[in-house]
Backbone as CSV, one residue per row, in Angstrom:
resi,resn,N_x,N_y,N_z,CA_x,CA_y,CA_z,C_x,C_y,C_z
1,UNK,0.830,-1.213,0.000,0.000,0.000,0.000,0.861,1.258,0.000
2,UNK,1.575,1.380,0.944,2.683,2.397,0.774,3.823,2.147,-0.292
3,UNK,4.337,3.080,-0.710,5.629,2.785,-1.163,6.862,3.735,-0.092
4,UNK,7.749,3.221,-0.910,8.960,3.713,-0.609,9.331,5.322,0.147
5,UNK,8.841,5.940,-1.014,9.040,7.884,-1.021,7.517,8.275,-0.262
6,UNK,6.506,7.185,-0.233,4.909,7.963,0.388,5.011,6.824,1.878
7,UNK,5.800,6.258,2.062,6.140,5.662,3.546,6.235,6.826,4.551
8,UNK,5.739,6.545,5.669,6.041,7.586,6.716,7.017,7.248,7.202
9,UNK,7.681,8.245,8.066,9.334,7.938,8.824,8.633,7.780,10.789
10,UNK,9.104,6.603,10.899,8.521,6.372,12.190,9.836,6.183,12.798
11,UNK,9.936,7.760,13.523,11.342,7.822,14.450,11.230,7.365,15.729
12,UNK,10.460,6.626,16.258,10.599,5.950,17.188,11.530,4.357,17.020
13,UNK,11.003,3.870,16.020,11.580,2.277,15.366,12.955,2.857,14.864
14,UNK,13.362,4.372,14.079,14.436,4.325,13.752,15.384,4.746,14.740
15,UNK,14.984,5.125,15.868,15.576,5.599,16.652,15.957,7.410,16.768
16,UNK,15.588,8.013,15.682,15.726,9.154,15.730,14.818,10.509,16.961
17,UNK,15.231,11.240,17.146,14.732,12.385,18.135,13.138,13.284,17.666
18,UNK,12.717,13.071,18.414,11.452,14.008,17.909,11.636,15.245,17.525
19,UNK,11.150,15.843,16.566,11.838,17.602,16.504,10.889,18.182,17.200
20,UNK,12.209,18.832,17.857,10.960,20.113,19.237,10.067,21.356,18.697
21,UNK,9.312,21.157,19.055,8.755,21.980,18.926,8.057,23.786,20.010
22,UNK,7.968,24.477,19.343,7.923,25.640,20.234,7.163,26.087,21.760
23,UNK,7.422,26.357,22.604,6.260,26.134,23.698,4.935,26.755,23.198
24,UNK,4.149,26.658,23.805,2.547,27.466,23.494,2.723,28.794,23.917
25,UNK,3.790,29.435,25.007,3.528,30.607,25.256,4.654,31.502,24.165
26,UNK,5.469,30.603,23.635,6.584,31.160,22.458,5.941,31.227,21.293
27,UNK,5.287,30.146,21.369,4.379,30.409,19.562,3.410,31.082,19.424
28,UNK,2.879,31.860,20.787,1.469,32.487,20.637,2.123,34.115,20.750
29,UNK,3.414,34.445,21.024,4.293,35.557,21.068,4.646,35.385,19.829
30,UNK,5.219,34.614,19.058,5.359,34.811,17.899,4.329,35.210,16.766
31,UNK,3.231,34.427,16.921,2.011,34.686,15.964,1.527,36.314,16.156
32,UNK,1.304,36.968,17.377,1.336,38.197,18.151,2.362,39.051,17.214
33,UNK,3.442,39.093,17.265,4.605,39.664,16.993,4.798,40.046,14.857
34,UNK,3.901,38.159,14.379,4.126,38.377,13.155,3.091,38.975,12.930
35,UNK,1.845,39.045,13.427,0.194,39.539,12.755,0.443,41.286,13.588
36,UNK,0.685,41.880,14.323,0.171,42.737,14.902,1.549,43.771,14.713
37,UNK,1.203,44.658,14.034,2.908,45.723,13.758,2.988,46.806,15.082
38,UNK,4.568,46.785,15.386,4.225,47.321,16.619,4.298,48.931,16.630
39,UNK,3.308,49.665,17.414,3.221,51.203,17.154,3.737,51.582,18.457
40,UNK,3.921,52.912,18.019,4.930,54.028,19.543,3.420,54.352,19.578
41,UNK,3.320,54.407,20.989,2.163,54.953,21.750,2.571,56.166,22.553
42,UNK,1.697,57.161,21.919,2.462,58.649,22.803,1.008,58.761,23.568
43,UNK,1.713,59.362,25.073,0.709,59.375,25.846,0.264,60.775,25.665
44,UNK,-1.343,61.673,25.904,-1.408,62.720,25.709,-0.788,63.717,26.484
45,UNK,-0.393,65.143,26.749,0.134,66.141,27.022,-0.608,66.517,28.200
46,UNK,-0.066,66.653,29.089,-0.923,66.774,30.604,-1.569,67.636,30.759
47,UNK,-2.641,68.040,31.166,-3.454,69.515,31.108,-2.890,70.471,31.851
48,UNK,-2.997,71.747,31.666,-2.294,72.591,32.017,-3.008,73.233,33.520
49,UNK,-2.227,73.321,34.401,-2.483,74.266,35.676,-3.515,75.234,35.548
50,UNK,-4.847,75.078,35.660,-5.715,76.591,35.583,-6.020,76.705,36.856
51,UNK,-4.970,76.837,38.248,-5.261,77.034,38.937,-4.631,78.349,39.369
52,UNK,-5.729,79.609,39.281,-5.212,81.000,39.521,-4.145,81.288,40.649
53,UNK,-3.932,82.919,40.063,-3.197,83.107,41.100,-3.659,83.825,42.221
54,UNK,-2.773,83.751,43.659,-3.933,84.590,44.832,-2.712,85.682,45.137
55,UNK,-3.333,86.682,45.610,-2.589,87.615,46.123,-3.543,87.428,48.230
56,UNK,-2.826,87.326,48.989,-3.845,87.247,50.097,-4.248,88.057,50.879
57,UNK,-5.385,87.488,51.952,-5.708,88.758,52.447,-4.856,89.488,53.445
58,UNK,-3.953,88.821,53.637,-2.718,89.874,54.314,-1.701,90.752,53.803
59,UNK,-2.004,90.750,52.729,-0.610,91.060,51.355,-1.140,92.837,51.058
60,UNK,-0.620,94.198,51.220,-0.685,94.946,50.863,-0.022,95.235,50.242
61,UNK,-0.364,95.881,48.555,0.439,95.861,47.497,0.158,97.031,47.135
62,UNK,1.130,98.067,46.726,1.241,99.485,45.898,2.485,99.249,44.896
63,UNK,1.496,99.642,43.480,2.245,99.370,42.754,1.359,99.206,41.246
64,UNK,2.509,98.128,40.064,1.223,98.075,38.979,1.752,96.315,39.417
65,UNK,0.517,95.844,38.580,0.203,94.442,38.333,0.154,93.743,37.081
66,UNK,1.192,92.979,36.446,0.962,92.537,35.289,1.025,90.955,34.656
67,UNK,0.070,90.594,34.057,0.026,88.860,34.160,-0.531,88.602,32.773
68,UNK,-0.397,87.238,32.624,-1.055,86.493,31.615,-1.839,85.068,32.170
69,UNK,-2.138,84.860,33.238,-2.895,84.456,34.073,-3.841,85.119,34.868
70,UNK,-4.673,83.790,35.361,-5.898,84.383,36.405,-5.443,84.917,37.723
71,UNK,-6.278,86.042,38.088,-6.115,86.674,39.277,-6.635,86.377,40.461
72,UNK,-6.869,86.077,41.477,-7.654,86.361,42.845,-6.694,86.957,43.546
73,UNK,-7.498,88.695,43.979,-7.145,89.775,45.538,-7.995,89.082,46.472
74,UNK,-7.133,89.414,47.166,-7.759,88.681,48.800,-7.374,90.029,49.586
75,UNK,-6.814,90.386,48.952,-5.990,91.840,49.804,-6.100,92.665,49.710
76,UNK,-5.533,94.364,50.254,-5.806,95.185,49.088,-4.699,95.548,48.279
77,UNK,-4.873,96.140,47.493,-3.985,96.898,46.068,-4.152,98.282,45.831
78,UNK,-3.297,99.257,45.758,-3.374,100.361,45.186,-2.374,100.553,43.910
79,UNK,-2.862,101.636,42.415,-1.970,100.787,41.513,-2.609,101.037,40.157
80,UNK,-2.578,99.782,39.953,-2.869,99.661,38.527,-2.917,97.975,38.327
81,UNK,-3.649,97.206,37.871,-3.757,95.733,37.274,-4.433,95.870,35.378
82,UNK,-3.115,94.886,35.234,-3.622,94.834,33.962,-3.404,93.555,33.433
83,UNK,-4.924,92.625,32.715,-4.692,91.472,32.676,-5.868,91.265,31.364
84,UNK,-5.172,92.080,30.264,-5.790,91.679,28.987,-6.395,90.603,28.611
85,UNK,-6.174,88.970,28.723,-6.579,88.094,28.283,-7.125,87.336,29.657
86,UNK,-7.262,87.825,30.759,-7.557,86.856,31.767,-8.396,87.381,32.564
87,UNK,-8.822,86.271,33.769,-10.083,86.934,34.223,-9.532,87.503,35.962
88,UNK,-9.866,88.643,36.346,-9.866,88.845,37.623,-11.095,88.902,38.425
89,UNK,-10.466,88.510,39.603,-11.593,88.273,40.859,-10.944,88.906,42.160
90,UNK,-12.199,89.707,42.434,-11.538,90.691,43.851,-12.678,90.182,44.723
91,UNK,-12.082,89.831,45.940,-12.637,88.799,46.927,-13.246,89.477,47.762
92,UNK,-14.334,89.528,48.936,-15.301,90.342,49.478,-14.669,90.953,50.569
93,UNK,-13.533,90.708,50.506,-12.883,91.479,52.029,-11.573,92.531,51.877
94,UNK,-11.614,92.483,50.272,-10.549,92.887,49.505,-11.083,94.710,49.386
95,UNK,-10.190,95.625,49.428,-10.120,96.985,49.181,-9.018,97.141,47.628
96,UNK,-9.749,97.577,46.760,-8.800,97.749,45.657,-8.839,99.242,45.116
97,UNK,-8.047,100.042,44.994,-7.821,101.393,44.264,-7.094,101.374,43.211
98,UNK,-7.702,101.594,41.993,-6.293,100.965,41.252,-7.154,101.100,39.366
99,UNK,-6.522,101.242,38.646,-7.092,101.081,37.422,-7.015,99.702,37.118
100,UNK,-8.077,98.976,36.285,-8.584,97.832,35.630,-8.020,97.825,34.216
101,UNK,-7.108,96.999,34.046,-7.857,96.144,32.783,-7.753,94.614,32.327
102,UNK,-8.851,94.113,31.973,-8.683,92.371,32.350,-10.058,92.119,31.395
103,UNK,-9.873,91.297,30.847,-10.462,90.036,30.176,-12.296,90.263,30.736
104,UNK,-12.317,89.459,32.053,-13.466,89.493,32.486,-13.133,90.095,34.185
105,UNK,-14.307,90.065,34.731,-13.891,90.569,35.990,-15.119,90.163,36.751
106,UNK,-14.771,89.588,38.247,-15.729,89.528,39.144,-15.237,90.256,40.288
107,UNK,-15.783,90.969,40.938,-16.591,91.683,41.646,-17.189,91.575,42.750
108,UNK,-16.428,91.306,44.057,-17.427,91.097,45.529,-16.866,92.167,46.924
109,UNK,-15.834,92.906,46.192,-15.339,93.984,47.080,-15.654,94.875,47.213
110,UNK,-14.713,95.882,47.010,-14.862,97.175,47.120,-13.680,97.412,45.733
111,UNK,-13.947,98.339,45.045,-13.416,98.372,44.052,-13.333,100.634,43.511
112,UNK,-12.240,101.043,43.360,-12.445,102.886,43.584,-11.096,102.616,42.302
113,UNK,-12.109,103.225,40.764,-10.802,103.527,39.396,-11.671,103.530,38.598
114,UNK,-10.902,103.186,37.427,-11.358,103.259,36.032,-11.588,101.760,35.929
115,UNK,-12.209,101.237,35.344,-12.406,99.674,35.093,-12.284,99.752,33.252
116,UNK,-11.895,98.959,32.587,-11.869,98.828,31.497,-11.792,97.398,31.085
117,UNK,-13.003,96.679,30.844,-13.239,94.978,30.605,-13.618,94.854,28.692
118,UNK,-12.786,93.919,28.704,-13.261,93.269,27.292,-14.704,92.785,26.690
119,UNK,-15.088,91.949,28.097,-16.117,90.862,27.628,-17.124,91.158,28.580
120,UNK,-16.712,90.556,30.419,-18.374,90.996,30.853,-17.319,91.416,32.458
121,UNK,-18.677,92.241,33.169,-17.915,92.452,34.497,-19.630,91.904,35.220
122,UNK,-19.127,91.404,36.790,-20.377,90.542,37.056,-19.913,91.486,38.852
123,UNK,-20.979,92.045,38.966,-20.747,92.849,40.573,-21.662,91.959,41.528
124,UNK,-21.511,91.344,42.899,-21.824,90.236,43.180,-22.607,91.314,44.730
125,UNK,-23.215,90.463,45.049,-24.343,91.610,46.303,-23.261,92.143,47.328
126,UNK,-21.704,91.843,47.501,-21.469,92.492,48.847,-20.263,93.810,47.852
127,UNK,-20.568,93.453,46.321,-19.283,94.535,45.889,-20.040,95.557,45.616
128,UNK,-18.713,96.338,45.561,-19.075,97.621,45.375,-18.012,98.717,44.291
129,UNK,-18.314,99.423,43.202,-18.039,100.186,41.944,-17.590,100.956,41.699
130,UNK,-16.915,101.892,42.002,-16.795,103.669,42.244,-16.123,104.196,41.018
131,UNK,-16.573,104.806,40.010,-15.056,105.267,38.891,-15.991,104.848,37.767
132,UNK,-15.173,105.021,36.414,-15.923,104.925,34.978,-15.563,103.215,34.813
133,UNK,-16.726,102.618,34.298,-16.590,101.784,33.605,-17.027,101.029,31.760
134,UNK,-15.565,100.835,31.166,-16.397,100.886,29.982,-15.983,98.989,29.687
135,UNK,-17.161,98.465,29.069,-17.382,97.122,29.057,-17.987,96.750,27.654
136,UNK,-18.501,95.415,27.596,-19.417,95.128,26.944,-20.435,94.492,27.135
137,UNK,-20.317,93.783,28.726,-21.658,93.306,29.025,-21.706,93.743,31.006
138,UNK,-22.461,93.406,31.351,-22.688,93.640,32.878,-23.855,93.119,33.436
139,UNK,-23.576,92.587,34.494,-24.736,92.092,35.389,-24.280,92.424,37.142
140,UNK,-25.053,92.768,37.754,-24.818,93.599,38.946,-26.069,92.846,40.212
141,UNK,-25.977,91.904,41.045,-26.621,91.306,41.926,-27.506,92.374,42.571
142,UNK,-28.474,91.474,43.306,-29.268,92.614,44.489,-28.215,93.145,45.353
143,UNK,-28.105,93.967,46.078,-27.076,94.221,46.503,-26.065,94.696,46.036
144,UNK,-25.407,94.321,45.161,-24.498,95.328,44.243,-24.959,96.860,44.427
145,UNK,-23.521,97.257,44.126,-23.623,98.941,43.918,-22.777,99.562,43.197
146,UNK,-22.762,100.129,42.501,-22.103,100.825,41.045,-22.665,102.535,41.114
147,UNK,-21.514,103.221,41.471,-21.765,104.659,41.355,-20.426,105.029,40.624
148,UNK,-21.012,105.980,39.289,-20.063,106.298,37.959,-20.781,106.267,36.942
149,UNK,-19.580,106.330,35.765,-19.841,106.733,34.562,-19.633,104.930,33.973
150,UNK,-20.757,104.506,32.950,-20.971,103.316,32.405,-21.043,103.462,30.843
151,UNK,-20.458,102.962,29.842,-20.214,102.724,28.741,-20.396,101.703,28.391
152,UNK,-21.543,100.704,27.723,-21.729,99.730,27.140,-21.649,99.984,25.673
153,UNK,-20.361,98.842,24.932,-20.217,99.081,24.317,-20.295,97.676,23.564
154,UNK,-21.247,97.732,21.938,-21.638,96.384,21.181,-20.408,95.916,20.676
155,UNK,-20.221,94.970,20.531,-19.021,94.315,19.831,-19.513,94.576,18.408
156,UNK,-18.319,95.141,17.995,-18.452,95.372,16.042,-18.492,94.201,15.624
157,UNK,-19.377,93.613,14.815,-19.186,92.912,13.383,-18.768,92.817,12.128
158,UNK,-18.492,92.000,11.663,-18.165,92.100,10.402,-18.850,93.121,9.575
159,UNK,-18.286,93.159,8.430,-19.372,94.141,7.784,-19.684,93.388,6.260
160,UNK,-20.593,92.571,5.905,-20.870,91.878,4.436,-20.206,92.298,3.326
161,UNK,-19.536,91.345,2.142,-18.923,92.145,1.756,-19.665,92.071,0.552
162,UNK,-19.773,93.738,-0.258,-20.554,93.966,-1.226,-20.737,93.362,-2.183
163,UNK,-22.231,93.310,-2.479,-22.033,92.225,-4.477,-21.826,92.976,-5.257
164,UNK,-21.070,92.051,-5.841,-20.641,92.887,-7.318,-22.142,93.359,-8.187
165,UNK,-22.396,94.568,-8.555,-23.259,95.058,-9.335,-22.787,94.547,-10.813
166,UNK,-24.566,93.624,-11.497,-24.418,93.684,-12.493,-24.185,94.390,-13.694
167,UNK,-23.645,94.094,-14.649,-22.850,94.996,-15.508,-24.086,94.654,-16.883
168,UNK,-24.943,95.625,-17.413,-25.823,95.985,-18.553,-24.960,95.461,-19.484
169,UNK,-25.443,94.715,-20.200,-24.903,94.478,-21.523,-25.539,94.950,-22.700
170,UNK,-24.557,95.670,-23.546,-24.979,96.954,-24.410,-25.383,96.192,-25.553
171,UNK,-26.680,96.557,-26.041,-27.060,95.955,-27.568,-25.846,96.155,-28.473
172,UNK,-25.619,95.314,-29.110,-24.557,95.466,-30.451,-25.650,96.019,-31.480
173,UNK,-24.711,96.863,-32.078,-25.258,97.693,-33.342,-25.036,96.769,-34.457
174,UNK,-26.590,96.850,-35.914,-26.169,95.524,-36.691,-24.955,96.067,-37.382
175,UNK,-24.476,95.363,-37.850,-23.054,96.175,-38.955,-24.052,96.239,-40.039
176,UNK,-23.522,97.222,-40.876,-23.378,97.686,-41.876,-23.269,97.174,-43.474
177,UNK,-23.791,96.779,-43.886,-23.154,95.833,-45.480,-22.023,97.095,-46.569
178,UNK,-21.183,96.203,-46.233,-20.081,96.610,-46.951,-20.580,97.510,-48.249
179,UNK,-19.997,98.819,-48.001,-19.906,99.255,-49.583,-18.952,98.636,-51.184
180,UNK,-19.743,98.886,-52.330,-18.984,98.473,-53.512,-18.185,99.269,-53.502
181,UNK,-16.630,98.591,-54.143,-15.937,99.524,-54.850,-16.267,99.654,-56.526
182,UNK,-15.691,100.943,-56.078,-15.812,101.769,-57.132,-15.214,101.284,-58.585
183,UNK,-16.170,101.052,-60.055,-15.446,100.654,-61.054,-15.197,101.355,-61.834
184,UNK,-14.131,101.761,-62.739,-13.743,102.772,-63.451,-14.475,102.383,-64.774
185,UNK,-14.435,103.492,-65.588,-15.224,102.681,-67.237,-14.310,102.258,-68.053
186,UNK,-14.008,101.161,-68.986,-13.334,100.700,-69.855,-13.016,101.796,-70.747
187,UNK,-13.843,103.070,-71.298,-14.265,103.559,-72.396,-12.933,104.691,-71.887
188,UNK,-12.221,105.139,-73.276,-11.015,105.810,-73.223,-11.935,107.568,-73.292
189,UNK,-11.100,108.651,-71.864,-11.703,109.851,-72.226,-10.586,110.305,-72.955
190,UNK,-11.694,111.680,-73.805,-11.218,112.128,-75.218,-10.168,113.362,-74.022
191,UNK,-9.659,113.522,-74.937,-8.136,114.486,-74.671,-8.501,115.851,-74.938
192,UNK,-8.542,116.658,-73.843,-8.916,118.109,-73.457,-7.456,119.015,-74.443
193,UNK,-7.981,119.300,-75.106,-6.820,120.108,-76.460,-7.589,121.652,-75.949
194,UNK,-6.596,122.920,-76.080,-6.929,124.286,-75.302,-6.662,124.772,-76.919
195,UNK,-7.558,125.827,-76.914,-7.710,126.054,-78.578,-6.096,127.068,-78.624
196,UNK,-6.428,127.433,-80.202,-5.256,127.359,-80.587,-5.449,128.936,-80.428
197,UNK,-4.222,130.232,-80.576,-4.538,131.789,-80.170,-3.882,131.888,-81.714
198,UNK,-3.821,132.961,-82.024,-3.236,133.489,-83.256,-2.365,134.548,-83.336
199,UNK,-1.772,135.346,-83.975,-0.414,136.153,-84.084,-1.271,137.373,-82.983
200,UNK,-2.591,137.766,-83.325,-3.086,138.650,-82.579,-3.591,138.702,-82.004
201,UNK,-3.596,137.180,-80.970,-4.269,137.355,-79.900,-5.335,136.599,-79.858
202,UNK,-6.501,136.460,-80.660,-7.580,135.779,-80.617,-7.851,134.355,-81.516
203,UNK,-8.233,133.520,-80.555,-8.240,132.056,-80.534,-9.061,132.026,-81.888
204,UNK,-8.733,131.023,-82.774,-9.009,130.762,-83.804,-10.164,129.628,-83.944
């Protein structure tokens, strides 16, 4: 039934070694390793500190103030603060004299300047306002108090940009049919001869 070359090799009778084969936890790392390509895993970028800054309520400061972060007074300030892109907060026990300018602004102190806010100022029932303020939005609690000069001012918009006005299209005039040129006559003109005068004068 078998032959020779389709005989199986039975290495036990010949005495030969079994060929080893891989453990299960080596060949299942390998199959892993050949099917699955391996990627760098970047972890994301840690969120950033938005935890403001405090000035406290023991801290008396004269002077100016300048940041690119959030504010909390706990204290007072005389001065100047200026915090274009960020928001300040003056705390209810806080005395501030001082010119404003900041992003947004809250409001539970006592507050004596010019205020100058981007976006909104929010006056909370124990604060209090004194000086010009120019803004663009405001909300002021029961309790709140605001004595001064107030400037609400709309945020500009865009402005649409104009359509092009259609352009009339001018009737074309019909043309014209070509004029003929002009044909001369075949026929030869006779030759203008000036009469003839005579010894005395008069044409003959």
């Amino acid at each position: 039934m078998w032959g020779k070359k389709d005989r199986p090799t039975d290495y036990a009778s010949e005495g030969q070694e079994l060929p080893s084969r891989p453990e299960p936890s080596d060949y299942g790392r390998q199959q892993a390793s050949a099917s699955q390509p391996v990627r760098n895993v970047q972890r994301p970028p840690s969120p950033r500190n938005s935890t403001p800054s405090r000035l406290a309520r023991s801290v008396n400061f004269e002077g100016e103030i300048q940041g690119a972060e959030d504010l909390v007074i706990e204290g007072n300030v005389k001065g100047k603060v200026v915090l274009e892109k960020n928001l300040l907060a003056i705390g209810p026990n806080s005395r501030v004299e001082a010119d404003i300018i900041a992003r947004n602004l809250v409001l539970s102190g006592t507050l004596i300047g010019n205020v100058k806010v981007a976006e909104r100022i929010q006056i909370k029932a124990t604060g209090s306002l004194q000086g010009s303020l120019l803004t663009h939005r405001i909300s002021i609690q029961d309790g709140g108090r605001f004595c001064g000069q107030c400037d609400i001012q709309v945020p500009a918009q865009p402005k649409p940009k104009p359509k092009p006005k259609p352009t009339a299209e001018r009737p074309q005039r019909p043309s014209r049919p070509a004029r003929p040129a002009p044909t001369h006559s075949s026929r030869p003109q006779a030759a203008y001869r000036a009469p003839a005068q005579g010894r005395d004068g008069t044409q003959q």
